[in-house]
C-alpha positions in Angstrom: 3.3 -15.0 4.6 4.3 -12.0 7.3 2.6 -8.7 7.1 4.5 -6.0 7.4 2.6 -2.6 7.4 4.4 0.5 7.1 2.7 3.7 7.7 3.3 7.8 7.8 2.8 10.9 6.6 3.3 12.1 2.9 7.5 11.8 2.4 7.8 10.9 5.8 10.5 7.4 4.0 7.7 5.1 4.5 8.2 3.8 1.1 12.2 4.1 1.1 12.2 2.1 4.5 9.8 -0.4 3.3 11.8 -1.2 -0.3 15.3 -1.4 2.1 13.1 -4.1 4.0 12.1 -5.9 1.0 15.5 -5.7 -0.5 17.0 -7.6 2.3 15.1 -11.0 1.2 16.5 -12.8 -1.3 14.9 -13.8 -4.6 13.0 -11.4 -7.2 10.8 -9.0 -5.8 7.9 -7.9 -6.8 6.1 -4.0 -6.7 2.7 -4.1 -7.1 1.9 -0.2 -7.9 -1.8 1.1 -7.1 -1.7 4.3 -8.5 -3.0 5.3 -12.3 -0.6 7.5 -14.4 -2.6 10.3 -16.1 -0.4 13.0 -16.5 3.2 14.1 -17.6 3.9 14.6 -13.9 3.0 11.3 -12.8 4.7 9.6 -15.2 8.0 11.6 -14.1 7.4 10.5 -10.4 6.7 6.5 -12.0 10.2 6.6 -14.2 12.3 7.9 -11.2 10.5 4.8 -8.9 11.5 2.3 -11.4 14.8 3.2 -11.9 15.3 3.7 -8.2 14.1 0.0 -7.4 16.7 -1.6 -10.2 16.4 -4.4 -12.3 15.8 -6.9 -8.7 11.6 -5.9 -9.3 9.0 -6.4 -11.5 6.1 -4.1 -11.4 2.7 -5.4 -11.0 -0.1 -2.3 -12.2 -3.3 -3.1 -10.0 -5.7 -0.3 -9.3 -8.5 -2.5 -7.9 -8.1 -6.0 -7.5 -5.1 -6.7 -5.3 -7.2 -9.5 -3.7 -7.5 -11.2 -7.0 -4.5 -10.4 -8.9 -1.7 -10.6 -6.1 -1.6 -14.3 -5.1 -0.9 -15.6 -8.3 1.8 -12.5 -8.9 3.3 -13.1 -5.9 4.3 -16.8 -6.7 8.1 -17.1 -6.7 8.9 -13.8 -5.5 11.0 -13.4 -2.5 8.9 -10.1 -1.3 5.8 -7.8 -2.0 6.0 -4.3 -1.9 2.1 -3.0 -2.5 2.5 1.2 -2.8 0.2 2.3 -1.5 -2.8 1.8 0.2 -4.6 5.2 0.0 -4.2 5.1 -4.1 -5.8 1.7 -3.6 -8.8 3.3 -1.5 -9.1 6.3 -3.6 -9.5 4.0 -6.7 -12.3 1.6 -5.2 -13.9 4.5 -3.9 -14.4 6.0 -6.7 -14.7 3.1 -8.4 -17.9 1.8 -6.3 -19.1 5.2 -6.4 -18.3 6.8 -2.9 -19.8 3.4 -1.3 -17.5 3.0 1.8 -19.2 -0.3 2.6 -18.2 -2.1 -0.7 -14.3 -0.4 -0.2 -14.1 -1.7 3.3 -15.5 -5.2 1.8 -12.4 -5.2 -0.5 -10.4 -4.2 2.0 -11.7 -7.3 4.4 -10.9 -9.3 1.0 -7.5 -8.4 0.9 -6.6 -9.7 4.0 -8.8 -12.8 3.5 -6.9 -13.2 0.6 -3.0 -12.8 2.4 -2.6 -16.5 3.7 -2.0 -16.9 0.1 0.6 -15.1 -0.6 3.9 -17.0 0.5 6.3 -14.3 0.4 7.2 -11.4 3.1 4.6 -8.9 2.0 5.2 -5.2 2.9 2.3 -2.7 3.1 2.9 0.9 2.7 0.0 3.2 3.7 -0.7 7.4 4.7 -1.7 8.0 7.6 -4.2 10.9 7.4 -5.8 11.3 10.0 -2.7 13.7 11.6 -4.2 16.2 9.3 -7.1 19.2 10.1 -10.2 18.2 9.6 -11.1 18.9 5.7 -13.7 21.1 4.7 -15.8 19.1 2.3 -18.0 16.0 2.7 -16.0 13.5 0.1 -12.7 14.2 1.4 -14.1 13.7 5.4 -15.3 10.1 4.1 -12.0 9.5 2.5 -10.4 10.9 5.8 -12.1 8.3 7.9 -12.8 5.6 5.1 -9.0 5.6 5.2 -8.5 5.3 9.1 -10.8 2.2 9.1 -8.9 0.4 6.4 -5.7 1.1 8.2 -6.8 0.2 11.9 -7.8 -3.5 10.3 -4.4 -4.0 8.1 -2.4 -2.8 11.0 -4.4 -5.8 12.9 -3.5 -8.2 10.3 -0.4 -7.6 10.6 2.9 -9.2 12.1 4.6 -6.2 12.5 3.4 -2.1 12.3 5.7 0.6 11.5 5.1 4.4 11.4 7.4 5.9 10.1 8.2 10.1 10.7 11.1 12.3 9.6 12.4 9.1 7.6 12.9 7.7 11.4 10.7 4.2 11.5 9.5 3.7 14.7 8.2 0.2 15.7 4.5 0.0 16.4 4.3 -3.7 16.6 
């Protein structure tokens, strides 16, 4: 397995840069989606994805468990695409009830969980902490919850790519 992690503001092309990268292996590929749909809106923004991606990918719905659920989905695919990160954090944060300790545990589970997944897996994450500082307490944890997770997936990964102005730049 190689680690790609992909990284930038909000529709900066991280997630169109790392699907052209995942398109160029061969095989099916897989999407593994962390977000939740519960609106009309969301729904839209989930239809156009799909059909943007083409029949190449299946869709994998994980919310919580990508450490659990991804090494057995991954089997046979020819690449990952996990999108995104910060929906994954959100969703264990609230899930675990604003305990950053138990999301970065998960987090640290993930990666211990990566040497088992045998295909090219590409990790698209925001980076945040570009941003002002936010004005309340829950959104200043998520703020630097967020930089921790991504300093340590960065690290376990092959490569690192930020990616600005839909121009990726090469980290590592």
């Amino acid at each position: 397995m190689a680690l790609t992690f992909i990284t930038g503001g909000t529709r900066s092309g991280k997630s169109e840069y790392a699907q052209r990268l995942a398109e160029q292996c061969p095989g099916p590929l897989l999407y593994v989606a962390t977000a939740g749909i519960h609106d009309g809106e969301m729904a839209e923004r989930v239809r156009l994805h799909r059909l943007a991606r083409g029949e190449r990918w299946q869709t994998l719905e994980e919310p919580l468990d990508l450490a659990g659920k991804l090494p057995s989905a991954a089997a046979g695919a020819g690449a990952v695409l996990i999108d995104c990160v910060t929906l994954w954090l959100t969703n264990l944060l609230l899930h675990h009830g604003e305990d950053e300790a138990q999301v970065l545990g998960e987090v640290e589970r993930f990666i211990g969980a990566l040497p088992l997944v045998e295909a090219p897996l590409f990790l698209v994450s925001n980076e945040i902490g570009f941003g002002i500082v936010p004005e309340n307490r829950l959104a200043r944890r998520f703020r630097d919850l967020a930089g921790t997770a991504n300093q340590r997936l960065a690290a376990a990964a092959a490569e690192a790519w930020l990616v600005v102005s839909g121009i990726p730049l090469k980290l590592k």
